[in-house]
DRENBARO-349959 format. One record per residue: residue in one letter; x, y, z of N, C-alpha, C in turn. Coordinates in steps of 0.001 Angstrom, whole numbers. Example, Ala and Ser with C-alpha at 12.3 -4.5 7.8 and 13.67 -1.06 7.14 Angstrom:
2
  rest     n_c1     n_c2     n_c3    ca_c1    ca_c2    ca_c3     c_c1     c_c2     c_c3
     a    13190    -5690     7800    12300    -4500     7800    13200    -3300     7800
     s    12850    -2250     7080    13670    -1060     7140    12900       30     7870
***
This chain:
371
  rest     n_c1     n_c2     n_c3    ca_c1    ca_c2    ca_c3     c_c1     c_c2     c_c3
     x    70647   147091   115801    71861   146405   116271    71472   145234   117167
     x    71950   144002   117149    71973   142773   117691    72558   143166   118821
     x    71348   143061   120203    71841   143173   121543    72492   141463   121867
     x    73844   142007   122839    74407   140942   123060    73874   139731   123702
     x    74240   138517   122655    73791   137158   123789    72477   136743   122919
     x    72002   138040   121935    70568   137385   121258    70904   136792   119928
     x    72162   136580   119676    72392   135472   118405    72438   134274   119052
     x    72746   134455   120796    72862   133009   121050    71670   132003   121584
     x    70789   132884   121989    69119   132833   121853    68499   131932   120948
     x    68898   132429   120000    67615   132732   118641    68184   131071   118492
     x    66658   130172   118102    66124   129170   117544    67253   128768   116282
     x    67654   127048   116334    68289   127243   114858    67344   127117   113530
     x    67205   127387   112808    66182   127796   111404    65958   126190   110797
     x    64930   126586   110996    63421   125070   110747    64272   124236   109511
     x    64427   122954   109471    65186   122306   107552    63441   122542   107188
     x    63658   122757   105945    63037   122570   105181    62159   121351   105033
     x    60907   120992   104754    60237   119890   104652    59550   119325   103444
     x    59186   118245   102865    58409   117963   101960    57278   118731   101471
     x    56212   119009   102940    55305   120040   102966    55760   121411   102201
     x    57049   121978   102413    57804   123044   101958    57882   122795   100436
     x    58442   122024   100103    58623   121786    98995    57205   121700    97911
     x    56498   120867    98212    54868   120696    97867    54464   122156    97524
     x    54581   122695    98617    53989   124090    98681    54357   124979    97482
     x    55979   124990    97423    56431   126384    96498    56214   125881    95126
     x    56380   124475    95106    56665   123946    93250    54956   123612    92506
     x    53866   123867    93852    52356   123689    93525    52478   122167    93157
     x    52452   121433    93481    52273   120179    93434    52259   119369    94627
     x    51402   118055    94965    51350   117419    96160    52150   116567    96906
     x    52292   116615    97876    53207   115894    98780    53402   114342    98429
     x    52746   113600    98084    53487   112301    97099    53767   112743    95822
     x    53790   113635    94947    54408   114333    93779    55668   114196    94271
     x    55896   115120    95419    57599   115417    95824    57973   114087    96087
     x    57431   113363    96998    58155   111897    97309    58309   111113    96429
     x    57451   110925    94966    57820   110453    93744    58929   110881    92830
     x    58908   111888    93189    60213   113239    92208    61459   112719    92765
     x    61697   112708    94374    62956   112699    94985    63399   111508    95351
     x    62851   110682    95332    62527   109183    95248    62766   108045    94328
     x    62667   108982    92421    62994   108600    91310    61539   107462    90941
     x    60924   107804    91431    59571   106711    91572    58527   107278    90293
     x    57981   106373    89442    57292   106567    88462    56231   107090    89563
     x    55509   108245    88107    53964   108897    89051    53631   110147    88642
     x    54804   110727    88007    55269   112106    88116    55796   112432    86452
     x    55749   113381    86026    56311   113479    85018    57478   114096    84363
     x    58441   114294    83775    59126   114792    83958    59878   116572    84524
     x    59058   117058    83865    58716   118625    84203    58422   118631    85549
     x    57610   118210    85772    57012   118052    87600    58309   117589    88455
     x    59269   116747    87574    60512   116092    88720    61075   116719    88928
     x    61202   117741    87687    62346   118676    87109    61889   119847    88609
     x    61161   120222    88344    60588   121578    89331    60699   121134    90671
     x    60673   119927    90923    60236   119419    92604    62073   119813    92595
     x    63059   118965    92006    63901   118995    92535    64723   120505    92252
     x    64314   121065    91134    64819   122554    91568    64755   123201    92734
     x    63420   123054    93066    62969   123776    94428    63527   122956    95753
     x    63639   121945    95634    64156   121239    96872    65905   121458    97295
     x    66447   121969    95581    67556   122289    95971    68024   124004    96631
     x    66581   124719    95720    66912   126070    96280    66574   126119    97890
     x    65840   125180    97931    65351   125308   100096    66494   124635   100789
     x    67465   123968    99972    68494   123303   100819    67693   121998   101752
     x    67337   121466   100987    66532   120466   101281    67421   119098   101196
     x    67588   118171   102443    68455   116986   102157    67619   115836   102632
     x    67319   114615   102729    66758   113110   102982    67071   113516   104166
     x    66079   112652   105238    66499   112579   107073    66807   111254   106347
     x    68236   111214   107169    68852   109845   107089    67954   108826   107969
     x    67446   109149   109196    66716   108279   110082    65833   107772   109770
     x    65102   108636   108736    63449   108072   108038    64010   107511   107192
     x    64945   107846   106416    64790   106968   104961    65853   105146   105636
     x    66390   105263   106611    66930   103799   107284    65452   103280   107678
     x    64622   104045   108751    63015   103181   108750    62405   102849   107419
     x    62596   103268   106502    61560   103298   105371    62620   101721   104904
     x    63787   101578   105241    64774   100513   104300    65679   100801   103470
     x    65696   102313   103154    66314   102625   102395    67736   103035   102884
     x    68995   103567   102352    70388   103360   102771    70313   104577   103763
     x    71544   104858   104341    70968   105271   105556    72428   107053   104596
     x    73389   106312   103577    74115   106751   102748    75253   107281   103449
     x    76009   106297   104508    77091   106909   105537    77566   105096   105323
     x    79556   105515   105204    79797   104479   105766    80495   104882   107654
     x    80785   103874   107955    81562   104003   109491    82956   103588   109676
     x    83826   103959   110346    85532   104054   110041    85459   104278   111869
     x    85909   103663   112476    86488   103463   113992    88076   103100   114147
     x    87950   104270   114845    90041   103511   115108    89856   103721   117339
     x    90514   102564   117757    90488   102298   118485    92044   102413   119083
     x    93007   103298   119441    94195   103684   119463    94385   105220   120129
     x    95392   105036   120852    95688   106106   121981    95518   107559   120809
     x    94850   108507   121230    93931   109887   120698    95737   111058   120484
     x    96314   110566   121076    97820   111702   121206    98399   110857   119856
     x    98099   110030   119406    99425   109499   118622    98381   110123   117061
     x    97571   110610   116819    97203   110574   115556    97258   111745   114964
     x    97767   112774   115666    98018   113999   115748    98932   113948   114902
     x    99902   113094   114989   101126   113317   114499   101767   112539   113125
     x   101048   111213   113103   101307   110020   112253    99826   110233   110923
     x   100987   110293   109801   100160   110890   108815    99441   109547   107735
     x    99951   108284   108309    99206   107672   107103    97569   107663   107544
     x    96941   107287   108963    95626   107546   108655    95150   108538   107939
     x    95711   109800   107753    94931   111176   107275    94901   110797   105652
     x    96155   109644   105110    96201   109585   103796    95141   108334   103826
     x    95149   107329   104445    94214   106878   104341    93013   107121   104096
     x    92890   107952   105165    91370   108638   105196    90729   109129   103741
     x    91815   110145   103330    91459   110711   102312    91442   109919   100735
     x    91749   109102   100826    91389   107938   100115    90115   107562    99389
     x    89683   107209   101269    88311   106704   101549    87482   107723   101353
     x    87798   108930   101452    86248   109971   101276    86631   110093    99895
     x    87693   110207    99187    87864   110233    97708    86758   109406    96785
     x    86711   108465    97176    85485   107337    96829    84287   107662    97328
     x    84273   108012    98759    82658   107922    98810    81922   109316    98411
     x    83000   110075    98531    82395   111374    97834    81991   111238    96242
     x    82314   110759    95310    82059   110559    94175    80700   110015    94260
     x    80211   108922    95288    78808   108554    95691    78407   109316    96684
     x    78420   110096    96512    78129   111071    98130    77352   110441    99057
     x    78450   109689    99401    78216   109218   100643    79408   109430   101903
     x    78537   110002   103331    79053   110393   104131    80141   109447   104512
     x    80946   109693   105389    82190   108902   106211    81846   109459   108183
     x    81380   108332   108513    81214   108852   109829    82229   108363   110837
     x    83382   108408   111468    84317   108549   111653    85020   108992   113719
     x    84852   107717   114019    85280   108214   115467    86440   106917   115927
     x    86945   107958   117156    87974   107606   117458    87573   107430   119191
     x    87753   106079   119502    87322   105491   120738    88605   104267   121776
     x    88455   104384   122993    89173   103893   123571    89863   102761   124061
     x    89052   102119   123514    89511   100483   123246    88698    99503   122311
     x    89160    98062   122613    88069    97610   121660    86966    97447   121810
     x    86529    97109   122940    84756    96645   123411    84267    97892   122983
     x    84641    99094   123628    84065   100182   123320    83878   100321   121707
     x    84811    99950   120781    84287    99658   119512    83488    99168   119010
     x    83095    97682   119313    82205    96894   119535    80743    96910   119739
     x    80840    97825   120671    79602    97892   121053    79163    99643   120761
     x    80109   100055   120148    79413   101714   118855    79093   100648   117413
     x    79567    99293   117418    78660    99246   116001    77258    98356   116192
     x    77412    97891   117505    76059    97230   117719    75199    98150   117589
     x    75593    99928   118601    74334   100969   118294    74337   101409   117228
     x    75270   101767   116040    74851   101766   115023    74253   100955   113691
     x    74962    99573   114353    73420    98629   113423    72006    98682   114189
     x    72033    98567   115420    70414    99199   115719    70111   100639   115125
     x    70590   101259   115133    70012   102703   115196    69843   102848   113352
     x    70687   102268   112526    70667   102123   110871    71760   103358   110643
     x    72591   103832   111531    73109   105182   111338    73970   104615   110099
     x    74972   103605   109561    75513   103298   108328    75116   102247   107654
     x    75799   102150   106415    75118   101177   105302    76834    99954   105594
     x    77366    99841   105914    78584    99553   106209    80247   100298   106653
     x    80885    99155   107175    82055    99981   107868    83286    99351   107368
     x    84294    99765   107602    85600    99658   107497    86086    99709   108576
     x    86470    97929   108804    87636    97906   110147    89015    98055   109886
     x    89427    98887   110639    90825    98881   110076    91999    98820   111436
     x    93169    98504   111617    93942    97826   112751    93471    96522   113159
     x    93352    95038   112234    93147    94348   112833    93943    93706   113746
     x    93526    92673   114906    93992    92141   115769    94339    90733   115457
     x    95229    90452   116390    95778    88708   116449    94964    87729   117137
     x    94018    88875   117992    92485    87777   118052    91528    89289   118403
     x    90539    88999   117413    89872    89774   116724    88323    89632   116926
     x    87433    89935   117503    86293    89594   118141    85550    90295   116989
     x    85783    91020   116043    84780    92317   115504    84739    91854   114040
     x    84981    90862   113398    85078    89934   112344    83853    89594   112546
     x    83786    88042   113641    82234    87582   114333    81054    88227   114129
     x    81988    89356   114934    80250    90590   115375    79909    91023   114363
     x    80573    91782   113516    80101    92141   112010    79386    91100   111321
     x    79702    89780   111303    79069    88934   110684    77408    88996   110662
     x    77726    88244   112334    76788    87721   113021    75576    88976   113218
     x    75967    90403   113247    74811    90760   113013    74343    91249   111753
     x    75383    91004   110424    74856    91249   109279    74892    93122   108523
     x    76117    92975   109384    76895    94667   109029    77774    94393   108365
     x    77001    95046   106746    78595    95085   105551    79784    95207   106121
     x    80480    94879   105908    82159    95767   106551    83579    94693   105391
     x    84751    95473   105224    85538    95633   104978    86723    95688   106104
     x    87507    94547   106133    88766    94635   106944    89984    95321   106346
     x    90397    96366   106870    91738    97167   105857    92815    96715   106777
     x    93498    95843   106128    94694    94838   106614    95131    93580   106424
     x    93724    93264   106826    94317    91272   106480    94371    90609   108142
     x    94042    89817   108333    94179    88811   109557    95473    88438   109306
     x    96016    88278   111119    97332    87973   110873    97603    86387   110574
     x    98767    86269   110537    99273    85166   109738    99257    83694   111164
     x    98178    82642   111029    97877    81989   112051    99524    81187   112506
     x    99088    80699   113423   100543    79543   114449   101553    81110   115155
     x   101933    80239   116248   102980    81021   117252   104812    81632   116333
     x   104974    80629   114992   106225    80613   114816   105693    80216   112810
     x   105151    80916   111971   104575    80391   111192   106220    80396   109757
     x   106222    79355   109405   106958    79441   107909   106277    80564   106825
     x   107683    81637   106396   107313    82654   105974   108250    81792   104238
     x   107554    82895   102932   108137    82202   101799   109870    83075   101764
     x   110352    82657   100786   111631    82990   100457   111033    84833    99851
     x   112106    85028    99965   112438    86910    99840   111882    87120    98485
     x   112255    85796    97555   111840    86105    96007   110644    85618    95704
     x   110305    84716    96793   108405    83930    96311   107524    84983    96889
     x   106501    84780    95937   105161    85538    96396   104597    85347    97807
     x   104294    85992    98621   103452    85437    99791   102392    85236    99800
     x   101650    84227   100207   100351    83764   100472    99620    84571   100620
     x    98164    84648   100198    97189    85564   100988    97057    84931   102153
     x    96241    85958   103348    95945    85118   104358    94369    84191   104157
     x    94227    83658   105009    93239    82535   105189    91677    83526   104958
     x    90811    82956   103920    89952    83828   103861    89186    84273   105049
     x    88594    85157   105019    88272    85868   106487    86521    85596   105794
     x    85620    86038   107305    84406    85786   106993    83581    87147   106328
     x    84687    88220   106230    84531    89198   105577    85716    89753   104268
     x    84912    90547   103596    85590    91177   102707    87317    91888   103246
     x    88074    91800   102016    89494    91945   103352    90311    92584   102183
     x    91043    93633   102021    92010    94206   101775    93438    94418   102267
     x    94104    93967   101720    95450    93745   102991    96638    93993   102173
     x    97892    94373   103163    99171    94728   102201   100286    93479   103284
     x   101049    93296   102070   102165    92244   102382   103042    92402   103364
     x   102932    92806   104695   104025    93434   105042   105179    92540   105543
     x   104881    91323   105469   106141    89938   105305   107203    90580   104320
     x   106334    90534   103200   107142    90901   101935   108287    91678   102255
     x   107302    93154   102635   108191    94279   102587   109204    94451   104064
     x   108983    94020   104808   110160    93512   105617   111227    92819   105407
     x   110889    91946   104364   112360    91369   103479   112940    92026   102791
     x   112437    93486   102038   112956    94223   101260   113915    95301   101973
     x   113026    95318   103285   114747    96507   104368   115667    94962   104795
     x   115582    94268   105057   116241    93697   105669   116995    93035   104354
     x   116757    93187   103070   117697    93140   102221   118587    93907   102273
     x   117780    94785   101914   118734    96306   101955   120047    96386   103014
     x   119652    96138   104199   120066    96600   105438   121338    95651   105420
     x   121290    93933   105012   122014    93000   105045   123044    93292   103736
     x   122141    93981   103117   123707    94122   101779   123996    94989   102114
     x   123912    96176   102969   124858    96731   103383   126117    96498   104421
     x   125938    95445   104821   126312    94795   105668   126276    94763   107385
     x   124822    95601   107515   124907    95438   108897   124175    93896   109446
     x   124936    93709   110645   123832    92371   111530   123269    92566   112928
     x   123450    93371   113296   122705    94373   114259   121730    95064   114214
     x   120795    94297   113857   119621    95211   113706   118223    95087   114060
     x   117675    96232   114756   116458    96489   115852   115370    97421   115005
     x   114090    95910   115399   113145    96770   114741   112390    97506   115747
     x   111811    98722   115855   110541    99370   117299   109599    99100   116001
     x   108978    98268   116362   107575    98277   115818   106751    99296   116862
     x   105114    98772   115953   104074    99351   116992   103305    99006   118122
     x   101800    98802   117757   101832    98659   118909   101149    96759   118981
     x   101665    96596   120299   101783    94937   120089   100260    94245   119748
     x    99875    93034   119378    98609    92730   119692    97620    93126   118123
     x    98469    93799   116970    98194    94066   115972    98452    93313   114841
     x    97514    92966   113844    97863    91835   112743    99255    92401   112380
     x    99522    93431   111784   100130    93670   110900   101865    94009   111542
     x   101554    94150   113238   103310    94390   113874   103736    92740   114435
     x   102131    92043   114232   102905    90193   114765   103201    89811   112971
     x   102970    90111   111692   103674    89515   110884   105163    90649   110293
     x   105034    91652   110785   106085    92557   110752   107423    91550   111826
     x   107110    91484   113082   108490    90902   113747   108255    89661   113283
     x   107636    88382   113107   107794    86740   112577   108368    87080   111457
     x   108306    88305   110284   109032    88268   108802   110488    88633   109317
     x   110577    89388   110381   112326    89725   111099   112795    88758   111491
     x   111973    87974   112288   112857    86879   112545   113268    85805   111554
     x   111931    85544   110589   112299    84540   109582   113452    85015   109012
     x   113658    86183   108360   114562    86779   107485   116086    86824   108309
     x   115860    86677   109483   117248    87010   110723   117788    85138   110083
     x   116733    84215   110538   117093    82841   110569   117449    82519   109330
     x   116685    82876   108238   117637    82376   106726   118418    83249   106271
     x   119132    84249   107136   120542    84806   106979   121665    84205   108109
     x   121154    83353   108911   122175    83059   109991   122307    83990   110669
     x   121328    84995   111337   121391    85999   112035   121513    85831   113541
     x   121506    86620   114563   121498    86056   116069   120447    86868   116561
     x   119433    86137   116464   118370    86515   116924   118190    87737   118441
     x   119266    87344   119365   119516    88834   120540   120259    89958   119335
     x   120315    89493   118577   121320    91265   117503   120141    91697   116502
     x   119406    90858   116261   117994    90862   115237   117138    91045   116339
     x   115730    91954   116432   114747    92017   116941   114356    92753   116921
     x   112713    92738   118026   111397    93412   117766   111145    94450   119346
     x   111111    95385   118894   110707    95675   120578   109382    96579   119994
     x   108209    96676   120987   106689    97424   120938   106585    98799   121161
     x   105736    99548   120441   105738   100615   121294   103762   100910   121202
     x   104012   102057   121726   102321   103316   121152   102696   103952   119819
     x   103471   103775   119054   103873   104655   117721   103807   105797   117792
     x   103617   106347   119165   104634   108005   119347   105610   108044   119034
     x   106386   109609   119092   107386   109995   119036   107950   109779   120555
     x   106939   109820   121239   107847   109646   122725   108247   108456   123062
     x   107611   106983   123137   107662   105898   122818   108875   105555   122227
     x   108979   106050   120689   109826   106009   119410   111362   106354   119815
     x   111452   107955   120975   112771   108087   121712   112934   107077   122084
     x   112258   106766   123853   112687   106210   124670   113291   104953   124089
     x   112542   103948   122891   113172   103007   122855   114830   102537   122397
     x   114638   104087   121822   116000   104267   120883   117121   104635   121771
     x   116953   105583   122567   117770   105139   123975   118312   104277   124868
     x   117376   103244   124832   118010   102080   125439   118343   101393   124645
     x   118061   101435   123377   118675   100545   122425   120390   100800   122473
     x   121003   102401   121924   122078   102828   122143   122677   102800   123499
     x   121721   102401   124648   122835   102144   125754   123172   100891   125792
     x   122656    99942   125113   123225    98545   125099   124504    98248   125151
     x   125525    97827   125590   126818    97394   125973   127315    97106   124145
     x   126044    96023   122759   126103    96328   121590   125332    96832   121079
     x   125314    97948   121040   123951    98613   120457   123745    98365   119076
     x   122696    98561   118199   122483    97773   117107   123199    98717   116128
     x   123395    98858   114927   124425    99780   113836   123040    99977   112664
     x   121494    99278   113005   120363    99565   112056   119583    99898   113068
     x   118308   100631   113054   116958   100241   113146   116178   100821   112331
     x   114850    99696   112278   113749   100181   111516   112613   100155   112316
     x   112345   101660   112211   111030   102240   112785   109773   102138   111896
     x   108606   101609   112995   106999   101200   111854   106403   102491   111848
     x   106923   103750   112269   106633   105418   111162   107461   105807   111256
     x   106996   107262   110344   107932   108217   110099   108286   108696   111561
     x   106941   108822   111852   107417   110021   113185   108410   109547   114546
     x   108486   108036   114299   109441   107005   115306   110521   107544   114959
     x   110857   107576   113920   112010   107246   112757   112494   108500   112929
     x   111806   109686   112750   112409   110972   113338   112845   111466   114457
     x   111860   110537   115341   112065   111007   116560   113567   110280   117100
     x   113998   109326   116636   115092   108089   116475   116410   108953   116393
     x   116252   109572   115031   117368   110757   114394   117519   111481   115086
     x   116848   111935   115977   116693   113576   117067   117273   112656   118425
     x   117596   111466   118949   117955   111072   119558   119546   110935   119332
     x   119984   110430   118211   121120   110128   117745   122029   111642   117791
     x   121213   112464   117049   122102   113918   117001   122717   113763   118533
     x   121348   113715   119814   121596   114519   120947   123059   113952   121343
     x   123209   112497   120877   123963   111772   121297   125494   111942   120485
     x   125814   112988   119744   126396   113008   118545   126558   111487   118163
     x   125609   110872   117949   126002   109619   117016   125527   110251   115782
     x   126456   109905   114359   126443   110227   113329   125529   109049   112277
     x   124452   109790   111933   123236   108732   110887   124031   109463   109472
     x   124484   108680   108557   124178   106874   108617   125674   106591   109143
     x   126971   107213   109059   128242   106528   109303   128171   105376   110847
     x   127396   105799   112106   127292   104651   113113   126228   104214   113081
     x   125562   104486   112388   124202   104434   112626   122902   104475   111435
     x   122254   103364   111194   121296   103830   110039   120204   103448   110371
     x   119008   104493   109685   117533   104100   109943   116995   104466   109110
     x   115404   103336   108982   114808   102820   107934   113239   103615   108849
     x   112371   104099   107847   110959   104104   108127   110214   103456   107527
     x   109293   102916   107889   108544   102187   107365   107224   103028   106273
     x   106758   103773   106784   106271   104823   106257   106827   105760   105922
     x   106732   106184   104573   107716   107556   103859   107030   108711   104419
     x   106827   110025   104186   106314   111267   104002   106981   112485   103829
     x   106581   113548   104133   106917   114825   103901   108597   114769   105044
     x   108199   114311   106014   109184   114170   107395   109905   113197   107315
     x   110170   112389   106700   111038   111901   105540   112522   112316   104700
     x   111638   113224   103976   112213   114168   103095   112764   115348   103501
     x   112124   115663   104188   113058   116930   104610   113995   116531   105855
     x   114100   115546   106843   115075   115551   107574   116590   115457   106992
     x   117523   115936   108114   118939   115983   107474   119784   114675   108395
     x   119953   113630   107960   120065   113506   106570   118734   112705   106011
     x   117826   112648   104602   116984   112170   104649   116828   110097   104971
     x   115933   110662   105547   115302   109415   106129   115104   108064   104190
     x   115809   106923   104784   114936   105905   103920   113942   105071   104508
     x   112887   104637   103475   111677   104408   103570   110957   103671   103030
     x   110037   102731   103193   108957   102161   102569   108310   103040   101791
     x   107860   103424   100567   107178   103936    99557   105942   103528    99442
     x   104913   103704    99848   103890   103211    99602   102071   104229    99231
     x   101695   103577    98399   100128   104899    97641    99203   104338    99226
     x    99760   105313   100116    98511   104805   101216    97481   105728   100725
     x    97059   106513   100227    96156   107060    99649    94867   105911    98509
     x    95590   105419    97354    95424   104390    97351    94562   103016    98026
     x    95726   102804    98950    94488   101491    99831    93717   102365   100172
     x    93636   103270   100507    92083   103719   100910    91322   103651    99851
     x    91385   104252    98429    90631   104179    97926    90473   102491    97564
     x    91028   101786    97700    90871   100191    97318    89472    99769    98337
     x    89864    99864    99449    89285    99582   100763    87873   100093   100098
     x    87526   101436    99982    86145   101855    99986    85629   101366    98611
     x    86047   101416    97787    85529   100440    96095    85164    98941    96845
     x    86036    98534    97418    85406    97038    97955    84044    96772    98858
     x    84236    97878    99734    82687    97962   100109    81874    98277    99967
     x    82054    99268    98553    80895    99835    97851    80423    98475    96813
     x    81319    97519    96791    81220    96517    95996    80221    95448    96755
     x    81002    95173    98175    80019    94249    98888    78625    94731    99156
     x    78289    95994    98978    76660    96588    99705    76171    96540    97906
     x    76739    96201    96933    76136    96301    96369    75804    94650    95494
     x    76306    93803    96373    75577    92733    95758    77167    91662    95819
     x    78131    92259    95568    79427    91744    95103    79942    90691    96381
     x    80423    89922    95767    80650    88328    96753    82206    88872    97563
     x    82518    88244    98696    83190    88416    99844    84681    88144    99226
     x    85707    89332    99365    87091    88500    98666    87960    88931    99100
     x    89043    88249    98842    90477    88770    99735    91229    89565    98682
     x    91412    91060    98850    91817    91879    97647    93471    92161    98135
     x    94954    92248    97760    96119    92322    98005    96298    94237    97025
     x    96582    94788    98040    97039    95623    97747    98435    95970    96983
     x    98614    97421    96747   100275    97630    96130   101524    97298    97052
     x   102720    96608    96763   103419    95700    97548   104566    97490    97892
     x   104812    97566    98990   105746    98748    99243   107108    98819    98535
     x   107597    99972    97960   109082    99330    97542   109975   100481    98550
     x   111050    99713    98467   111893   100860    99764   112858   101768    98417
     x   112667   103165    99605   113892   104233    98388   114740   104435    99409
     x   115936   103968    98901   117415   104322    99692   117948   105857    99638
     x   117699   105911   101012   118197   107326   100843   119272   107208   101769
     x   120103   109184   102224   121090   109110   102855   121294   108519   103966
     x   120053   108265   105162   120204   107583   106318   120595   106430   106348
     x   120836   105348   105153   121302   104116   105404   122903   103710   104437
     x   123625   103236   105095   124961   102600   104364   125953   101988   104955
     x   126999   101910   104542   127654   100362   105653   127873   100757   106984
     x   128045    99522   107628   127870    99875   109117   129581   100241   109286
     x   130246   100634   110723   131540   101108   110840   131904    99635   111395
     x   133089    99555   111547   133372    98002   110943   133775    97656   113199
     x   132984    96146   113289   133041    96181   114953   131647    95582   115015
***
């Protein structure tokens, strides 16, 4: 019987080594490094046996030696730089995510994956991991409206992939008509994957306007982000070529909590006119929005309607259901990681446009009460 405290003792069990391998399959230690290596030297039978045995010892590459030797280090890197309470809850990174390992697992290649406190601190985890060789490239994703980690990636010659798009340059920029295509953005000095979200802001605020409300408040996220400065400039454009009034049209910021997501919705409804729309940039705003309204018996949609920007499960099951942006975020992930498996492998720098969101009308939205 295992006296207590001596499992926590005991040594963890040696990996396996080349030497190991050499040993059981009778053949010499550059045999195995030719076998596992794919390196002429060796013959087939001999490859055949090295790598049987290397798989029965559970034998894997030290990533560290084979980055000294030059070779891939077979990890990409994924950093999100965003308050640690909000991701708990907001499900498109997890679809994202799973996207991205969808792809690199097919190349089995790792996803190394942290979540850090601002940006420098980002910054300077990929400087130590281009010194150290810990990935073969990364995926930035949340870009900024000034963006320092574009440069740095460059400049020190770290593959990477932007999942977003740089935002749309000037303080007040001309957005296209509801029915023209939108521009890509301005090529970036990296590879760039990005979704329209100009576009799809014209598509609620269609919606929202043929229903006839003109009161209407967007809570975006969080400020200082490519994708929530062309989210409010597409509200306002779309407010101005409807003849809208820009104090009844607008943008207010949050952390994309649910707590955030209340509070704003609260002061929105204490407004002297409170708005008769809003559209929340998640689900979990958007719910948390509805759970405000009940407390208040305001009735969604008859005083009240709301839009998520992100669909999901929490979506669908609220009463009454939530409408939503539709979108394969599963998908851009896998887009995102094909592109950088594309750039490490030789493939030239490009601006790739993702699937454009379409909105599904559900019960939470319909005419406003007349006032």
């Amino acid at each position: 019987m295992t006296a207590p405290g001596e499992a926590a003792r005991r040594k963890p069990a040696r990996r396996p080594t080349i030497k190991d391998i050499a040993r059981r399959a009778g053949v010499s230690e550059s045999a195995v490094s030719f076998a596992l290596n794919d390196r002429p030297g060796v013959s087939q039978d001999t490859r055949a046996r090295v790598r049987r045995v290397a798989e029965e010892l559970g034998w894997q590459a030290n990533s560290a030696a084979r980055a000294l030797s030059g070779e891939r280090a077979g990890a990409m890197g994924l950093v999100l730089a965003r308050p640690a309470q909000t991701l708990g809850v907001e499900s498109f990174f997890l679809q994202l995510v799973s996207g991205i390992q969808e792809v690199l697992s097919a190349r089995q290649i790792a996803l190394l994956f942290q979540v850090v406190e601002d940006l420098d601190t980002e910054c300077a985890l990929y400087r130590r991991w281009w010194a150290e060789r810990r990935v073969d490239g990364v995926l930035v994703v949340d870009p900024r409206t000034a963006d320092p980690r574009p440069e740095l990636l460059a400049a020190l010659g770290l593959p990477a992939v932007v999942v977003g798009g740089p935002a749309t340059p000037g303080p007040d920029p001309a957005e296209p008509a509801a029915d023209e295509p939108a521009a890509a953005p301005a090529h970036p000095p990296l590879s760039t994957v990005w979704a329209d979200d100009a576009k799809a802001m014209a598509r609620v605020l269609d919606h929202l306007y043929g229903l006839g409300h003109r009161r209407i408040v967007h809570i975006a996220g969080l400020p200082g982000l490519a994708h929530t400065a062309r989210r409010i400039q597409s509200l306002r454009t779309e407010a101005d070529r409807r003849g809208l009034d820009r104090r009844q049209v607008h943008s207010v910021t949050t952390d994309y909590s649910d707590a955030e997501g209340a509070e704003a919705t609260r002061r929105l409804l204490d407004a002297a006119r409170p708005p008769t729309a809003i559209v929340y940039d998640n689900d979990v705003m958007a719910v948390a929005g509805a759970s405000v309204a009940a407390e208040r018996g305001i009735p969604v949609p008859g005083a009240l309607s709301i839009v998520a920007w992100d669909d999901s499960a929490l979506c669908r099951v609220t009463h009454p259901r939530l409408t939503a942006l539709v979108r394969d975020t599963p998908g851009f992930g896998r887009l995102a990681a094909r592109e950088l498996l594309a750039v490490l492998d030789g493939g030239p720098l490009r601006t790739v446009q993702g699937e454009l969101p379409r909105l599904e009308a559900r019960e939470s939205t319909a005419t406003p009460p007349p006032g």
